[in-house]
C-alpha positions as CSV (number, residue, x, y, z in Angstrom):
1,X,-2.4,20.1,26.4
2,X,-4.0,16.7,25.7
3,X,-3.4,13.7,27.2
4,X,-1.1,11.3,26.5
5,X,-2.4,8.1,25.5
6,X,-1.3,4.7,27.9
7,X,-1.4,1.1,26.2
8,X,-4.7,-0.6,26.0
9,X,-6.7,3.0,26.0
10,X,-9.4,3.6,23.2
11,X,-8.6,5.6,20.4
12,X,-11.0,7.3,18.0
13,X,-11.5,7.5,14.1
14,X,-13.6,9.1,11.8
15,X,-13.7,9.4,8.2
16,X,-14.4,12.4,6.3
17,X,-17.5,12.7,4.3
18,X,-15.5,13.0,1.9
19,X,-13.3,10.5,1.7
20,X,-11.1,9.6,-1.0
21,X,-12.7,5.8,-2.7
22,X,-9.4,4.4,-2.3
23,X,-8.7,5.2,1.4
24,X,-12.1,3.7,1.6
25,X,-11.1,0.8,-0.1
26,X,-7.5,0.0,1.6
27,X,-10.0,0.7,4.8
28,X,-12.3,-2.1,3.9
29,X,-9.7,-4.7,2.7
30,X,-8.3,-4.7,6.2
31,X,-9.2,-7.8,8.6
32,X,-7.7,-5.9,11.4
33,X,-7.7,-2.2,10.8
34,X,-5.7,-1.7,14.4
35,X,-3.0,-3.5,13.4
36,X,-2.4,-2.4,10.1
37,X,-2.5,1.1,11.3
38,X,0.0,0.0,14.0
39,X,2.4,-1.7,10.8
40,X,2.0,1.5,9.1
41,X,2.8,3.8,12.3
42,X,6.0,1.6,13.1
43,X,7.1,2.1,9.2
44,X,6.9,5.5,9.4
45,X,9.5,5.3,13.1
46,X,11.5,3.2,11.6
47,X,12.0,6.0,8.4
48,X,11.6,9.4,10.2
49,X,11.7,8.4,13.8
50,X,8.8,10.2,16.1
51,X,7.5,13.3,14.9
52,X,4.0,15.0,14.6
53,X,3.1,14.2,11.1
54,X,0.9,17.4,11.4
55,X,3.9,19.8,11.3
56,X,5.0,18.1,7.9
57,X,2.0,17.0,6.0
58,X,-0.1,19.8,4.1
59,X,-3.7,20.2,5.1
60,X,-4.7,20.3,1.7
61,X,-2.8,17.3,-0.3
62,X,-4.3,15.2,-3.3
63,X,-2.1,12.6,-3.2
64,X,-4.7,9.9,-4.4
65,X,-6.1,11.7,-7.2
66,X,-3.5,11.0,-9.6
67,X,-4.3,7.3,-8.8
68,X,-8.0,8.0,-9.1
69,X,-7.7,10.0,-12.5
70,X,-5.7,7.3,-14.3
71,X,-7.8,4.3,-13.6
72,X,-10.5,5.0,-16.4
73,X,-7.2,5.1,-19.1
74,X,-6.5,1.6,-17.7
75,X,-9.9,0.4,-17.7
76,X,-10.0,-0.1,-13.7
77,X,-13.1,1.1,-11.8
78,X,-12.9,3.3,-9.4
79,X,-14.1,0.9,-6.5
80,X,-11.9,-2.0,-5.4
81,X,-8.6,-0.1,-6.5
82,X,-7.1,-1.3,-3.8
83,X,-7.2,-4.8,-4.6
84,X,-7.3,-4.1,-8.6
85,X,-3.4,-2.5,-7.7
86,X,-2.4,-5.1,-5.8
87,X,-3.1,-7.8,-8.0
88,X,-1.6,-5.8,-10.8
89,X,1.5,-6.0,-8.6
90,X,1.8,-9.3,-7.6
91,X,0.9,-10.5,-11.7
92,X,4.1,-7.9,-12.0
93,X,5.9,-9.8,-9.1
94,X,5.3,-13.2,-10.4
95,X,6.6,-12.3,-13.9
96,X,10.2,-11.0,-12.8
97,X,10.4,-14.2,-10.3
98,X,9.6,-16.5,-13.2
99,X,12.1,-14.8,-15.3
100,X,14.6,-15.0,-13.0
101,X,14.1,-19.0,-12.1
102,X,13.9,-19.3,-16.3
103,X,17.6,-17.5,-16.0
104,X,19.1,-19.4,-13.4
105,X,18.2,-22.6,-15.5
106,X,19.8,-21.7,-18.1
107,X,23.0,-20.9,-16.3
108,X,22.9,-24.1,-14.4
109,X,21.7,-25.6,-17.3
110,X,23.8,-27.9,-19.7
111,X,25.0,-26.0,-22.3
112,X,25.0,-28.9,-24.8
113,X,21.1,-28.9,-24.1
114,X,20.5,-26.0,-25.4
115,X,21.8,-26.5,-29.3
């Protein structure tokens, strides 16, 4: 049986040789890699409580090639996904929240302003 890790001990990484470009990316992007693996880790408690993620998630899984394979058809590179998505997103973000300031003006708008 291992042993159970204690706050403030060391903990280990390595990345495959292999490594999927965009897990390499997200890794990059990261000013504090600790803590954004310690966000992600209290996400997944907070959805599915504390479980080995081993006894659920297949060994072989290709999550991130759907991502990968698309990117050419969009005319995004493969490197700097990570940030290329993102961006995408908040462009996306910033649309709906304009539309919906545009909308509220108009309902609190004058209705004789806008013949």
């Amino acid at each position: 049986m291992k042993k159970s890790k204690l706050p403030g001990d060391n903990i280990s990484l390595k990345t495959k040789k292999s490594e999927d470009p965009l897990i390499m990316d997200w890794i990059n992007a990261q000013t504090n890699l600790m803590d954004s693996l310690r966000y992600l880790i209290e996400q997944e408690i907070v959805q599915q409580g504390i479980r080995n993620l081993q006894a659920v998630v297949p060994v072989e899984r290709n999550v991130l090639a759907a991502v990968t394979t698309l990117l050419p058809q969009f005319g995004l590179e493969e490197r700097s996904t990570f940030e290329q998505l993102i961006e995408d997103s908040e462009d996306a973000q910033a649309k709906e929240e304009l539309a919906k300031e545009l909308d509220d003006e108009l309902v609190e708008g004058d209705i004789e302003a806008w013949v």
